[in-house]
N, C-alpha and C positions, 0 to 999 in steps of 0.2 A: 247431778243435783236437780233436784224438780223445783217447778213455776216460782212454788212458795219459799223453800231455802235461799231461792237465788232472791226472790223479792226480799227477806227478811236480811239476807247479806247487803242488797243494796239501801238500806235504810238504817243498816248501823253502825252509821258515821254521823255527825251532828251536821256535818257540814253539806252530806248529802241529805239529809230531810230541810236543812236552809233550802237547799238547792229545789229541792221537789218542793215548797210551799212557794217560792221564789213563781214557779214555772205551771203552778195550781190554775191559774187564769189566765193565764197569757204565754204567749211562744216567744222566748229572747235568743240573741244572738250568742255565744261562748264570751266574747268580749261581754258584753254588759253584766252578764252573770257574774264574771271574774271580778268586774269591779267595784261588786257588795261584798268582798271577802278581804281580806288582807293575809292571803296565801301566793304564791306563784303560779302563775296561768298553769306555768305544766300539770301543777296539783289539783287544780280544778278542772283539768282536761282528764286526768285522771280517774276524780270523781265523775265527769259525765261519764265517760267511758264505762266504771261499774256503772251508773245508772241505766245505761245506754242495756247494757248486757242483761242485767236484772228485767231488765223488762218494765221499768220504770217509767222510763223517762223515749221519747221518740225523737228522732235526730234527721235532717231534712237539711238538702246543701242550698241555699239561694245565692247564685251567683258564688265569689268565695269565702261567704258566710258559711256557717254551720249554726242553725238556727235549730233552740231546742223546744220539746213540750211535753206537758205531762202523759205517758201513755196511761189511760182512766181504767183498759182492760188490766195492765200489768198490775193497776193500785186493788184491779178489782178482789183478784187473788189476796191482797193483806185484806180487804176489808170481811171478805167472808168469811177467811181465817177468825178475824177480831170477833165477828157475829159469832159464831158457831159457842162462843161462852158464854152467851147471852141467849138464851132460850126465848121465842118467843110469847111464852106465855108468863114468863119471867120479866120481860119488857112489858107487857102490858098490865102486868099484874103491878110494876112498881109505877106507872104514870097512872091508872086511878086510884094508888093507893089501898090498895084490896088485896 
């Protein structure tokens, strides 16, 4: 599976993109994530785990914490994907309206 399959596998769950906007600005720990969900820590240990793999998401142990964050290279891969149907002269041609 290549960068992008694995990025688009790790983002097509609802609960993993909660997870990745959750994690867009700041590093939390497994426990605090788990307790915006009302699923079983296992299943959110799960979801990190694909995100973790997908190349999503970056996973760092503090003491016996597991403390997670957005990996921005792994999102880089969806974003230039999502660009690539967006031409840019296509983009500038629809913001001055021309």
């Amino acid at each position: 599976m290549d960068h992008l399959d694995e990025a688009l596998r790790g983002i097509s769950d609802p609960i993993r993109r909660r997870i990745l906007t959750l994690l867009r600005d700041k590093e939390l720990a497994a426990g605090a994530i788990a307790e915006e969900f009302e699923v079983t820590r296992p299943a959110i240990s799960h979801h990190l785990r694909v995100l973790r793999e997908s190349g999503l998401v970056a996973e760092r142990r503090n003491g016996q914490n597991r403390m997670y964050s957005a990996n921005r290279e792994g999102i880089e891969v969806l974003k230039e994907w999502f660009h690539s149907f967006f031409p840019i002269d296509d983009h500038v041609d629809r913001e001055s309206g021309t």
